[in-house]
Structures are given as C-alpha cells and as structure tokens.
C-alpha positions as CSV (number, residue, x, y, z in Angstrom):
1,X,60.7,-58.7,-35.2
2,X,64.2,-60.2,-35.4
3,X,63.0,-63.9,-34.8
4,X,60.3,-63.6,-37.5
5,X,63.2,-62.1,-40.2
6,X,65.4,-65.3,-39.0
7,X,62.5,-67.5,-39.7
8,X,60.8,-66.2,-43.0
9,X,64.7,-65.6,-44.4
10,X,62.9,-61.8,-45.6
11,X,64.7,-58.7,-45.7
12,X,63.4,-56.4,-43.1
13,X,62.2,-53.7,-45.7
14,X,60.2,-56.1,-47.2
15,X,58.8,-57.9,-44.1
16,X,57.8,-54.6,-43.1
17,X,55.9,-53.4,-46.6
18,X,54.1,-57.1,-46.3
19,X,52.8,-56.7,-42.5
20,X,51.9,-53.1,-43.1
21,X,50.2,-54.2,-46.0
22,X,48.2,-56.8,-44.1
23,X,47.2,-54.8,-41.4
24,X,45.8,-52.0,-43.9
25,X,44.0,-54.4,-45.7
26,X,42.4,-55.4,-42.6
27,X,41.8,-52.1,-41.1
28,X,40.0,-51.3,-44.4
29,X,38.0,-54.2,-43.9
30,X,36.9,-53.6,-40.4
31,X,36.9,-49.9,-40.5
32,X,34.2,-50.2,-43.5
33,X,31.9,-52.4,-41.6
34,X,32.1,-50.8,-37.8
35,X,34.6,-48.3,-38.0
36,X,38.1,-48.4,-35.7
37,X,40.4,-49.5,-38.2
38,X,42.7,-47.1,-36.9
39,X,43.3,-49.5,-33.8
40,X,44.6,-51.4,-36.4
41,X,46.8,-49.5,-39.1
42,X,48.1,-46.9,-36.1
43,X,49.7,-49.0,-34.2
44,X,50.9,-51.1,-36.9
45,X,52.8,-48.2,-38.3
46,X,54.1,-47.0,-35.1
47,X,56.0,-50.5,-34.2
48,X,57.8,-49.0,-37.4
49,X,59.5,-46.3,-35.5
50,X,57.9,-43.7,-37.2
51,X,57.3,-40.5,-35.3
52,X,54.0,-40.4,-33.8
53,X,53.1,-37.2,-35.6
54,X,54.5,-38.9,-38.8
55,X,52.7,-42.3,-38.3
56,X,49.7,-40.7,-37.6
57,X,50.0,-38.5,-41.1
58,X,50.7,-41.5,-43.0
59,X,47.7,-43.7,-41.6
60,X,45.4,-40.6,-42.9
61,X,46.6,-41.2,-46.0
62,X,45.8,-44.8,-46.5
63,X,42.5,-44.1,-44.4
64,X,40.9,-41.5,-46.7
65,X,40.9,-44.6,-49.4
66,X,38.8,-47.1,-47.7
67,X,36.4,-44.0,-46.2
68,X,36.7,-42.7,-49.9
69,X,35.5,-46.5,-51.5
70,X,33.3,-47.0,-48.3
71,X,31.8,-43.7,-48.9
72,X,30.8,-44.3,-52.6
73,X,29.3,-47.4,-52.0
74,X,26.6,-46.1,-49.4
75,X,26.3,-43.3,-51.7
76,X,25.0,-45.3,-55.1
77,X,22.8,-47.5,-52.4
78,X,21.4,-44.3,-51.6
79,X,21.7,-44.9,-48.1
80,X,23.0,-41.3,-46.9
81,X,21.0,-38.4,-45.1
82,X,21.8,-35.3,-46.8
83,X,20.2,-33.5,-45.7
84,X,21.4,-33.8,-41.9
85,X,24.9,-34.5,-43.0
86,X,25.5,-31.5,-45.7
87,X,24.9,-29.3,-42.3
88,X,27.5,-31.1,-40.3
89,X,30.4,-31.7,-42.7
90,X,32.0,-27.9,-41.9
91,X,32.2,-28.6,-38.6
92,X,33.8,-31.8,-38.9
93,X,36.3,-29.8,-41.4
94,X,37.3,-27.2,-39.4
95,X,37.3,-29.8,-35.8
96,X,39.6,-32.3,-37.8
97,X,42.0,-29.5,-38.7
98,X,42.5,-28.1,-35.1
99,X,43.0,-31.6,-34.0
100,X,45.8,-31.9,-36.5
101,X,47.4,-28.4,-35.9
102,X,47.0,-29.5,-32.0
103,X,48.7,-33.0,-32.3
104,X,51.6,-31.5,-34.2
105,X,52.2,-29.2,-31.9
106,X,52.8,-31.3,-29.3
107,X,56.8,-32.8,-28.9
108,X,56.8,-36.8,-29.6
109,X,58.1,-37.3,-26.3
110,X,54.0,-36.4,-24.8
111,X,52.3,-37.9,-28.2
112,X,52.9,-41.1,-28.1
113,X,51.9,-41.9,-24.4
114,X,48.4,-40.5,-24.7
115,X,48.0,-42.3,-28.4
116,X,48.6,-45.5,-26.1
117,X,46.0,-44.5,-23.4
118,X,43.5,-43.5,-26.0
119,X,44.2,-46.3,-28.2
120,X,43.5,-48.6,-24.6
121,X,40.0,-46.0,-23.9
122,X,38.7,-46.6,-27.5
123,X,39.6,-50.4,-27.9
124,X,37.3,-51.1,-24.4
125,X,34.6,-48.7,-25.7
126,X,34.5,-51.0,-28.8
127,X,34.1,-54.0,-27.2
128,X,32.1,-53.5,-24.7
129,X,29.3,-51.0,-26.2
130,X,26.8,-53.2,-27.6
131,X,24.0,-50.9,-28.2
132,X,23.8,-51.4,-32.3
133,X,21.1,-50.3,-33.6
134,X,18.1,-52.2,-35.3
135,X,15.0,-49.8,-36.5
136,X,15.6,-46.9,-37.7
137,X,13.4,-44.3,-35.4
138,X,14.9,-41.0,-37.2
139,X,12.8,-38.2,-38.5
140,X,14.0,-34.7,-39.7
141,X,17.2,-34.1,-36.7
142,X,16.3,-30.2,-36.3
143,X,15.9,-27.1,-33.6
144,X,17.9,-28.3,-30.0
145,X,19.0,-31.4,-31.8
146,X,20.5,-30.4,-34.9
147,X,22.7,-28.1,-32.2
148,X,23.8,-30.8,-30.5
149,X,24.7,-32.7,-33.9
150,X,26.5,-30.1,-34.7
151,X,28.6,-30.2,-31.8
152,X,29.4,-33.4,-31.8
153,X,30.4,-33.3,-35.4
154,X,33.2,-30.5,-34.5
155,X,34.3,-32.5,-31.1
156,X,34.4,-35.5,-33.3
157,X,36.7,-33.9,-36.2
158,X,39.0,-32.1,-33.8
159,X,39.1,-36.1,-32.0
160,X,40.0,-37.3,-35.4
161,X,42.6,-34.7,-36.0
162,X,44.1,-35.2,-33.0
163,X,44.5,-39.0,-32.6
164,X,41.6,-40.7,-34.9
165,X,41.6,-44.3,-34.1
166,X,37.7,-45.2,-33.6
167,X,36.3,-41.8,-34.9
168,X,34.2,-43.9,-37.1
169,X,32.5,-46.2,-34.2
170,X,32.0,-43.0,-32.5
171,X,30.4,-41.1,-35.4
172,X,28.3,-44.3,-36.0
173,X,27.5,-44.5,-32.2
174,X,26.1,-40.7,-32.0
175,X,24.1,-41.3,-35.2
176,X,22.1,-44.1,-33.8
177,X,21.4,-42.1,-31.1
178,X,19.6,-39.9,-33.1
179,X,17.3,-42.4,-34.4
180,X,19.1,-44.0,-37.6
181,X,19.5,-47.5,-37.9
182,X,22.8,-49.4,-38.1
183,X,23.2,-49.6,-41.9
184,X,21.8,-45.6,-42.1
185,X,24.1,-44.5,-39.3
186,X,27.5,-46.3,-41.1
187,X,26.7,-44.3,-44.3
188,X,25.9,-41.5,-42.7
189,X,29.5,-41.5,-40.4
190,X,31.1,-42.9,-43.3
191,X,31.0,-39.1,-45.4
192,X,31.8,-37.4,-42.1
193,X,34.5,-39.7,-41.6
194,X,36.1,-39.4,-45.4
195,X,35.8,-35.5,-44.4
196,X,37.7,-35.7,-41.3
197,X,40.1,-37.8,-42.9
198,X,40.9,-35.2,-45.6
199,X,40.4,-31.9,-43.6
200,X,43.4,-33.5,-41.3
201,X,45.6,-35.2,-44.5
202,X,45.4,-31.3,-46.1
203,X,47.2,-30.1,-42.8
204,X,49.8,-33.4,-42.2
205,X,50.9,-33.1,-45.9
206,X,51.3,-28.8,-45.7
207,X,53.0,-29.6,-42.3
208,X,55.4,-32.8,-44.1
209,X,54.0,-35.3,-41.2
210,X,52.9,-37.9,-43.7
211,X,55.7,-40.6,-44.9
C-alpha cells in the first residue's frame, strides 16, 4: 500500500475510499450476474484493518443494495417463483441471524483464519463448478422436496450470517438443481439473498459491527 500512496501522490484516506469504491462497484457487478461478490468486497475491506466482525458488518451493508437493485430488476421481469420462494424466505431469516449472532460471538483472533479458509473453499467451488444450467426442468417443488428446500434455505442463511461470501452462487447452484434454469434460478436466489442480507445487517447494526 505504501508504494502505490508514493506513486499516485494520494492521501491514504482517500486511496482507500477510491479502491474500496472500485472493488464494490465490481462486486456489485459480479454478484448480480453469478453471485460471490463477497470474494470481492470482503477481503477488500479487511486489507483495511477492520475487525473481521466489523468488516463483515459493513460489507452487508453495501451488499443489501446491489441484492436490493438486483432483486427489483428480476422482479418487474417477472422472473421470480413465488410461490416456492415466499415458503423459504423465513428460514433464510431466521438461518442468516444465527449465523450473525454465531460469528460475533467468536473473538477476532479465530474469525479471521476460517474467513481465509472459506474464502479459499468458496473461490475453487466457483471456478471449478460448471454445471450452469440451460432448460428450465422445474414444476411445482413440493412434498420430500420442498423439505429439503427448506433446509437448505436455513443452512444457507445461517452460511450467510456467518461468513457470506458466495451465498449467492450457492443459492443459485441449489435452485438449478431443482429444475430452474439459469436466469430463473438468479432471480429466484437473488430475493433469498437480499433476505439474508438484511436478516444479518438487523443483528450487525443492533450489535455496532457495521462501520
């Protein structure tokens, strides 16, 4: 960091507001396409030297906007199951709160080593899981099915709360295994994801974790 505030002649305040700024940008960007912007904006904001529990608080905050604009765009296109996803929003809720009451809990000095691993896990996931999908196969997700939707949505939110980076690949992965298409299986994660995001932000902000 030094050598870039010797070359650019910027204040290191600033120089940090304008990378931050540049990596949110692009995490929105990605994260709004695939999902996983948090293996952008998270460890962006923890080279600040913000506590983990703090960095992650703060990266909820900017996240909820781009799954917020994400989320109205599939939305007016029409594109969301409602009736598959109105049942699974509690459970993401309540996961994504335990997740957050969890990670705070934990002292900084344990936090930030398994944010690394995970980060590591989540990044090779990414890359090497290629299994998009094309048609959409879905039909009404109900009886054994719907369970198991159900319990993914609340392992997925208490993920989220806890760490976070690539909840929305992982939401979009488990919806195409149900049967949705790509495009179908982005809207559908997106709401999940915007209601993670804000079940966790309600906790970091009661708790003061968010900068």
């Amino acid at each position: 960091m030094e050598w870039l505030i010797a070359v650019t002649g910027i204040p290191f305040d600033i120089l940090i507001l304008v990378l931050l700024a540049i990596a949110g940008a692009f995490a929105g960007f990605v994260d709004s396409i695939v999902g996983g912007g948090g293996l952008i904006s998270v460890p962006a904001m923890l080279l600040t030297n913000l506590p983990p529990s703090m960095a992650l608080g703060s990266n909820k905050l900017s996240s909820i906007f781009g799954a917020g604009s994400a989320s109205i765009t599939f939305l007016r296109n029409h594109m969301v199951d409602f009736s598959l996803v109105r049942k699974l929003l509690p459970f993401t809720f309540i996961g994504s709160m335990l997740g957050t009451l969890a990670v705070v809990s934990l002292p900084p000095l344990y936090v930030k080593p398994i944010i690394i691993v995970l980060l590591v896990c989540v990044t090779l996931f990414v890359v090497f899981k290629k299994n998009w999908g094309e048609i959409n196969r879905t039909s009404q997700v109900a009886g054994k099915a719907l369970y198991i939707c159900m319990a993914f949505a609340l392992g997925i939110g208490i993920y989220d709360g806890f760490i976070g980076p690539g909840t929305g690949t992982f939401l979009i992965m488990g919806f195409i295994f149900t049967g949705f298409d790509f495009l179908h299986a982005s809207a559908n994660a997106k709401i999940l994801n915007f209601t993670s995001n804000l079940a966790s932000l309600i906790v970091f902000f009661y708790l003061g974790h968010v900068n």
